[in-house]
Legacy VTK file of the C-alpha trace (Angstrom):
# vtk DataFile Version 3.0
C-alpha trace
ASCII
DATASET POLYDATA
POINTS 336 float
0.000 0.000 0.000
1.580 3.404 -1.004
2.258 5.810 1.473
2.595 10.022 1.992
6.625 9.205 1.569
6.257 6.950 -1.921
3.954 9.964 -3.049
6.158 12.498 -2.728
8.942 11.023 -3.971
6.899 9.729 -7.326
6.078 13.990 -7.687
9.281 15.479 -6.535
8.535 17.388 -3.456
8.118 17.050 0.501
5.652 14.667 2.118
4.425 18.823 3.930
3.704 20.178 0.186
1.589 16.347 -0.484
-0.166 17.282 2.702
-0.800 20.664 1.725
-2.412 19.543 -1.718
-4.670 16.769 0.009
-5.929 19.266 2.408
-6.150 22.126 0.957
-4.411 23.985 3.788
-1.489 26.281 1.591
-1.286 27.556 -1.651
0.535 24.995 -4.072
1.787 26.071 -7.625
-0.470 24.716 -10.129
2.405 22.325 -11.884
3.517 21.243 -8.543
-0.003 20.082 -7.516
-0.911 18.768 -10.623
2.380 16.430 -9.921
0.962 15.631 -6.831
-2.843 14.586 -7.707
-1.144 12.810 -10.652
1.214 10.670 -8.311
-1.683 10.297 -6.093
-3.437 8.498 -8.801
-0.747 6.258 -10.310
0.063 5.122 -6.921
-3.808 4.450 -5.989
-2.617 6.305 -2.559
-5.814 6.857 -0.153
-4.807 9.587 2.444
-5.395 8.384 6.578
-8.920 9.194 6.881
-7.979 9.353 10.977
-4.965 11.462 10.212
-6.477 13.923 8.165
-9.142 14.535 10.282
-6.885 15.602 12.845
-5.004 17.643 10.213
-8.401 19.689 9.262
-9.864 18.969 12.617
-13.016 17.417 10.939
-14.232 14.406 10.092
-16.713 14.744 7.495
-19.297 12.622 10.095
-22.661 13.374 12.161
-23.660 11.117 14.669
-27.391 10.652 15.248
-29.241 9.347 18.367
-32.976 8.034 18.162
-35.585 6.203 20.158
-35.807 3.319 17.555
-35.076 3.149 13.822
-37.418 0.033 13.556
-41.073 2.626 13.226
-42.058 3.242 9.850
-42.041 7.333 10.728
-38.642 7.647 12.431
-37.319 4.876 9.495
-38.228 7.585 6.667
-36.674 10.694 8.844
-33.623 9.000 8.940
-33.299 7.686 5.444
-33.850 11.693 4.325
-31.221 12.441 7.155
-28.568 9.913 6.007
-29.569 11.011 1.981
-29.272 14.659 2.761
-25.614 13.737 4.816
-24.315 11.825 1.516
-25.328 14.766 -0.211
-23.080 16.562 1.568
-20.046 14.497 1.978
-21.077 13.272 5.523
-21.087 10.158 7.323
-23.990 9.495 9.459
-23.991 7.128 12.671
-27.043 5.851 13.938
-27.276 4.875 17.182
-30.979 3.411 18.552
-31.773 3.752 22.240
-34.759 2.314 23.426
-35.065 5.714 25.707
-32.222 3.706 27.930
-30.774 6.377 30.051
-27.453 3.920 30.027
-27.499 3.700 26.524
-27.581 7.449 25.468
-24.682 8.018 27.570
-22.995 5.065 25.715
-23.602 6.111 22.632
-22.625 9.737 23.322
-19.398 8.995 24.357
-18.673 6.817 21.641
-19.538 9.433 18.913
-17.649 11.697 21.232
-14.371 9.483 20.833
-15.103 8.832 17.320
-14.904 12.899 16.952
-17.998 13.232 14.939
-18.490 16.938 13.591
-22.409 16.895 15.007
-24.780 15.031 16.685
-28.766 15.108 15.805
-30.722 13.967 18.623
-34.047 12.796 17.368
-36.310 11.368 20.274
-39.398 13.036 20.912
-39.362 14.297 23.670
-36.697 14.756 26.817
-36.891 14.541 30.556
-34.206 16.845 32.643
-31.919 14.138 33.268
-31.758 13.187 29.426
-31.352 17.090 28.988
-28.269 17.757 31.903
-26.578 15.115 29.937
-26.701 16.341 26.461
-25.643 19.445 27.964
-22.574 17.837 28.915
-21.467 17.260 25.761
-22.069 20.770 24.686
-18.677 20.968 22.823
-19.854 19.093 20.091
-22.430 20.974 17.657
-25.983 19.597 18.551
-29.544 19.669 17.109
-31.554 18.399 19.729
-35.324 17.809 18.092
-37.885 17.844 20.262
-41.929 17.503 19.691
-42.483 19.275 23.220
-42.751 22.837 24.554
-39.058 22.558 25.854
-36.888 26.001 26.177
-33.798 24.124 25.849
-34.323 22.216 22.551
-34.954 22.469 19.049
-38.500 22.635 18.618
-40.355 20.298 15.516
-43.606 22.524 15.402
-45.672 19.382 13.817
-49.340 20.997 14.095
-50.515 17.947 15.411
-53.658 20.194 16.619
-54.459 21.101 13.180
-53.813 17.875 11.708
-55.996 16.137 14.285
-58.593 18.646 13.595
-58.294 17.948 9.626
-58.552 14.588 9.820
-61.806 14.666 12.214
-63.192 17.447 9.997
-62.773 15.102 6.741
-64.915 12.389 8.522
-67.471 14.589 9.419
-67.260 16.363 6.003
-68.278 12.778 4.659
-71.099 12.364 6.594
-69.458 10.536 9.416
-71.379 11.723 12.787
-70.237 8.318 15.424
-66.857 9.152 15.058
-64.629 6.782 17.272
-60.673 7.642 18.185
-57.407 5.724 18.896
-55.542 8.379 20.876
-51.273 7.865 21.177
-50.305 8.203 25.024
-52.036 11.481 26.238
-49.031 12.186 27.959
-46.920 12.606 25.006
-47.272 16.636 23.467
-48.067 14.741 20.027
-51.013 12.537 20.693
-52.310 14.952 23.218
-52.747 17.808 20.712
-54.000 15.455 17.667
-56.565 14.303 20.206
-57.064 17.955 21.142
-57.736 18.962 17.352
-60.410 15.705 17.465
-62.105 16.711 20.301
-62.221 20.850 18.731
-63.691 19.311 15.634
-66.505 17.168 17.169
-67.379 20.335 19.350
-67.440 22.827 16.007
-69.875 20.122 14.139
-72.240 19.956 17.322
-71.208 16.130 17.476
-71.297 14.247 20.663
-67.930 12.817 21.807
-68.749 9.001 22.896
-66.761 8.310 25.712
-66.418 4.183 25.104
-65.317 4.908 21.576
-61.738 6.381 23.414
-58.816 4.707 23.240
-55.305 5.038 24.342
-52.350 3.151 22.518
-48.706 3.481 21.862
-48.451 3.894 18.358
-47.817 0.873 17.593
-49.847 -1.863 15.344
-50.585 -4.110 18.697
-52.317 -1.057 19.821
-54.523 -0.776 17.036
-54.985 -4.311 16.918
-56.151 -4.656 20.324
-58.210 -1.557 20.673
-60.097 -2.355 17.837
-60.821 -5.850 19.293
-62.004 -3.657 22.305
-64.355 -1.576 20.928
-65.745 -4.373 18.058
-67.064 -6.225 21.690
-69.475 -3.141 22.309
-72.834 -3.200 21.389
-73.015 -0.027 19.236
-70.359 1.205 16.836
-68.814 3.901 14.851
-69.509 4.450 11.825
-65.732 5.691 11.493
-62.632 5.945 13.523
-59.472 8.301 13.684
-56.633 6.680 14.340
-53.387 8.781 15.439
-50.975 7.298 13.298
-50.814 5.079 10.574
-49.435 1.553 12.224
-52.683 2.113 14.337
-54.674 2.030 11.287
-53.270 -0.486 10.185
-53.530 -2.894 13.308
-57.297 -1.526 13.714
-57.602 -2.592 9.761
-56.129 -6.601 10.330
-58.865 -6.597 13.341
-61.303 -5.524 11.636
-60.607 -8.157 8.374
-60.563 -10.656 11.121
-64.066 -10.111 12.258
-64.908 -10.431 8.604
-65.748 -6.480 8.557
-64.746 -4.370 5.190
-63.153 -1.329 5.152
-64.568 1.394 4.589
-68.058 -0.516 4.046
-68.523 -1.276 7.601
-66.021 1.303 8.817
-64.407 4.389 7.759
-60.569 4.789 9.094
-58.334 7.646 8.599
-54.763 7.545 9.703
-52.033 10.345 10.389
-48.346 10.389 9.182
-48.470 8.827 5.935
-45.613 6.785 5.886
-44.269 5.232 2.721
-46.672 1.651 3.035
-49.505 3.253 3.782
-51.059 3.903 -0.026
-50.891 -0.239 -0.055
-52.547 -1.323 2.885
-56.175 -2.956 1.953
-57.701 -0.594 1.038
-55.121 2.383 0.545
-55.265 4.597 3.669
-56.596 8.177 4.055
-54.366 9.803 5.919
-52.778 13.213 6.642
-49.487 13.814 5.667
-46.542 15.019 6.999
-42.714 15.533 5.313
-40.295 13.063 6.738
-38.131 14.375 3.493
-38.210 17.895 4.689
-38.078 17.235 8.751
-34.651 15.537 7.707
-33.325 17.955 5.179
-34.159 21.120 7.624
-32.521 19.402 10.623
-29.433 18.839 8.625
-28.765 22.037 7.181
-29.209 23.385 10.554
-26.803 20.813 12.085
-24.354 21.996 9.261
-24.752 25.417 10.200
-23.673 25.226 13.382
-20.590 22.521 12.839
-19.963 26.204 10.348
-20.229 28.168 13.171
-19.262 26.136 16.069
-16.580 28.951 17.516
-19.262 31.858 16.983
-20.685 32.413 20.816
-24.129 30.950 22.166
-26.728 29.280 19.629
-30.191 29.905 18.627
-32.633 27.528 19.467
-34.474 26.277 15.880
-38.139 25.596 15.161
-38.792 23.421 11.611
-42.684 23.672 10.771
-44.004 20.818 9.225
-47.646 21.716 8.219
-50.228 18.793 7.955
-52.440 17.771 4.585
-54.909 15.458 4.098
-54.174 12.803 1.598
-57.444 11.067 0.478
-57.273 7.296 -0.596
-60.015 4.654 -0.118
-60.374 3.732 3.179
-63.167 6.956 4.234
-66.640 6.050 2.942
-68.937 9.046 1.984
-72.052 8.627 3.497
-74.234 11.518 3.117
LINES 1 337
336 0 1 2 3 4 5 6 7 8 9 10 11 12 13 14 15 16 17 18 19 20 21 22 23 24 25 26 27 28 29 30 31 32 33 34 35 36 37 38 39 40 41 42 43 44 45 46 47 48 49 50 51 52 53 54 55 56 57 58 59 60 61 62 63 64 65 66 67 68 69 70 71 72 73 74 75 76 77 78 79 80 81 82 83 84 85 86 87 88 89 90 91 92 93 94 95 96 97 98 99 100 101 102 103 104 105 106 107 108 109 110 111 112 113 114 115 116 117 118 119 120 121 122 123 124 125 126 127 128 129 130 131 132 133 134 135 136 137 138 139 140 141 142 143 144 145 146 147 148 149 150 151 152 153 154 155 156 157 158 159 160 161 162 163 164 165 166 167 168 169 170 171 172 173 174 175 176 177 178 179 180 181 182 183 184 185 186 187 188 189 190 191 192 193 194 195 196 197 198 199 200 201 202 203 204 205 206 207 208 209 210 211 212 213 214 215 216 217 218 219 220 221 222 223 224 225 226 227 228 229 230 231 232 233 234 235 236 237 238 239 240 241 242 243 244 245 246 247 248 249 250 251 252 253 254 255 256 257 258 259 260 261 262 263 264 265 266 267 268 269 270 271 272 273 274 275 276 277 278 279 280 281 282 283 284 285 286 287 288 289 290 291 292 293 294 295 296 297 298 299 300 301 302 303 304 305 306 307 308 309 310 311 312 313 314 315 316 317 318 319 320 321 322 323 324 325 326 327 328 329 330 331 332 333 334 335
């Protein structure tokens, strides 16, 4: 394997002026660096990716912590996040944390070690503890996302109110009047405010809010599963049901096929997120949409920004708006 040394002997100058032209760090004369590059070439040389970066002090990488990679909405934000980084010339890490306080700190010290340029921290949202210890690592540029009204974070302004509204508003715009709902936890800022937007769009149509027809889940497809088995056991039914994100629907969906029930002939269902496999469940899900591709690209540039800017004084806290839209498929029966 060639080396710095068999490089600059092959172009006639010092390993310092070989440095110099891989890094970009002094002016080189044009013929001497064409020399160089030319050497570099015949000799298939590949520069010490560790010893450069401590050359340029960078390292052309972004480390990224998340809950999980494994849901279908945090999958997509990633894959625009690690798109957006090749884009750019960037390695992305992904670490997945399970919300383990053991394993953030982990994982933070290894991208620490492995001098990454950034981190993205992509959770949802952040207790004090998980906060103090980001903080710690304040050194390293950070974009801390966070879905909750946190002062000390990067805020993702989702308009989960309006997009729980839209969705409920569609329904009743179709006729729908015994609307049922599959909340997320009501303690997270997210399914509390889509639920909010529900309940403000049942109270604007005059419509009754049926208190059996509430459910709590976890976003997750068991959740839908099993709430829908819940509610199918009660005596009178929906004619439609919001569900708060689309892995809801789609468990609420495989209960309702079970029960030998049609969607949306028996039951309307709407969904919220739109991830990529939603326009082929059975039937294609209405849904409202939201821009993984955008949530990604914005969070990036403003990681970028601030690896740019890193030795400037005290940052800004961000806020990336990511308006709602509903996306109509099949699964919402008109029945006016």
């Amino acid at each position: 394997m060639a080396t710095i040394k068999d490089v600059a002997k092959m172009a006639g100058v010092s390993t310092t002026t070989v440095s110099h032209v891989i890094n970009k760090t002094r002016f080189v004369a044009k013929d001497t660096e064409e020399a160089v590059l030319l050497a570099i070439k015949q000799l298939n040389y590949s520069p010490s990716a560790v010893a450069r970066s401590l050359k340029v002090n960078t390292t052309k990488s972004i480390g990224m912590i998340v809950t999980t990679s494994e849901a279908p909405y945090f999958a997509e934000i990633i894959h625009s996040v690690e798109e957006h980084c090749y884009r750019q010339g960037y390695s992305l890490f992904l670490c997945n944390t399970q919300n383990e306080p053991e394993k953030v700190k982990n994982h933070l010290e290894m991208l620490a070690k492995k001098r990454v340029d950034g981190l993205l921290v992509m959770c949802s949202e952040y207790t004090q503890d998980s906060l103090d210890l980001l903080s710690s690592f304040s050194s390293i540029p950070m974009v801390v996302m966070d879905w909750g009204p946190n002062a000390n974070t990067d805020v993702i302004d989702d308009h989960s109110f309006d997009g729980g509204y839209l969705a409920t508003k569609h329904l009743i715009e179709c006729g729908h009047k015994k609307i049922g709902i599959i909340c997320g936890e009501l303690n997270k800022t997210t399914a509390k405010t889509r639920y909010e937007g529900f309940l403000k769009a049942m109270a604007d149509a005059n419509l009754e809010v049926h208190e059996p027809w509430i459910f709590e889940g976890a976003f997750e497809p068991e959740d839908g599963y099993e709430c829908m088995n819940r509610l199918l056991a009660q005596e009178e039914l929906p004619t439609a049901l919001f569900c708060c994100n689309d892995v809801m629907a789609l468990g609420a969906i495989s209960a309702l096929t079970e029960k030998g029930l049609r969607v949306p002939d028996d039951m309307s269902i709407i969904g919220y997120d739109d991830i990529h496999a939603s326009r082929f469940y059975a039937p294609p899900l209405t849904t409202i949409h939201q821009s993984k591709l955008r949530l990604g690209r914005q969070a990036v540039n403003i990681l970028l920004e601030r690896i740019s800017q890193k030795d400037q004084g005290v940052q800004q806290y961000s806020r990336i708006d990511i308006g709602p839209e509903l996306i109509i498929r099949k699964s919402v029966k008109s029945i006016l």
